[in-house]
N, C-alpha and C positions, 0 to 999 in steps of 0.2 A: 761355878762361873762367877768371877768377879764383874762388881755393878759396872754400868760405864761411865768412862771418867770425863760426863757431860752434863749439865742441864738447859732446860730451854725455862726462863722464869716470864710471866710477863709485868710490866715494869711500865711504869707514868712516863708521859704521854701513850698511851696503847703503842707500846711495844714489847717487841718480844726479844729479848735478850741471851744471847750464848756463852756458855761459858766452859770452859773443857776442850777436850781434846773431840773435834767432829772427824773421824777417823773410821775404818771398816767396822769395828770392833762396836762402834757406838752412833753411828748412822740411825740404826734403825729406833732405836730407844729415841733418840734424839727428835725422830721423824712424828713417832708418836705423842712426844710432850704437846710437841708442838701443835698437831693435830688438835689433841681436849681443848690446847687454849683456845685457836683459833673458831673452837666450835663453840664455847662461853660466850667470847665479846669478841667482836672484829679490832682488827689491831692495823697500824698501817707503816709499822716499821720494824726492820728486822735487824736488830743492831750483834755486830758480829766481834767485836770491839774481846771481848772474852775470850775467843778460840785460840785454844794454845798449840793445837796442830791439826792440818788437815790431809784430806787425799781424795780422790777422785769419787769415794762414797760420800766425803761431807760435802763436797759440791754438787751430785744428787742429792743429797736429801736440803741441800738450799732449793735447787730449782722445784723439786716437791713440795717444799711447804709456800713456794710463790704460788705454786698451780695450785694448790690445797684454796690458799688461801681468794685467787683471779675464781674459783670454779662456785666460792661463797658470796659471792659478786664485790671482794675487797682487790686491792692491791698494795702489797707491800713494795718497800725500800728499803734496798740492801742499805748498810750506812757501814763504816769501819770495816770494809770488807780485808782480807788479811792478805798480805801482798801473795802469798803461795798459790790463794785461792785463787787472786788475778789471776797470776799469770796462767793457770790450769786453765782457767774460765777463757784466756783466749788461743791458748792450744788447742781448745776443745772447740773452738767457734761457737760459743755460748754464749756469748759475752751479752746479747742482743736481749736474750730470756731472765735479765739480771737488773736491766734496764727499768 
């Protein structure tokens, strides 16, 4: 099985940064990075600025590392969210849990 073609790094000011393709394939890894970070240091933005393609897995695994992160008593901000993301994010009536 090839690795997935994603990282979650976290990066000055506490954020946490994507880069890759957040897609079926690579949600879950994706989900996980993110998880260890947010468990080290609380971060308070989630810059998306990186993702080179998405789908309805990498918009759950955003709204899961919000609630990951709301359940450590933080909150993150999406910031550069990627217009495909949008617009799924308000297909989906989400758009509110992004906020």
């Amino acid at each position: 099985m090839a690795a997935p073609d994603v990282d979650i790094r976290s990066t000055s000011p506490a954020t946490l940064a994507v880069t890759g393709a957040l897609v079926f394939d690579s949600a879950a890894h994706a989900l996980k990075q993110a998880d260890e970070l947010l468990k080290k240091t609380p971060h308070d933005t989630l810059d998306l600025a990186g993702v080179t393609a998405t789908d309805s897995a990498g918009l759950a695994c955003v709204l899961a590392v919000l609630a990951t992160a709301r359940r450590q008593g933080g909150k993150l901000r999406v910031v550069n969210m990627p217009a495909s993301l949008d617009a799924l994010a308000r297909v989906c009536e989400v758009e509110p849990l992004l906020a």
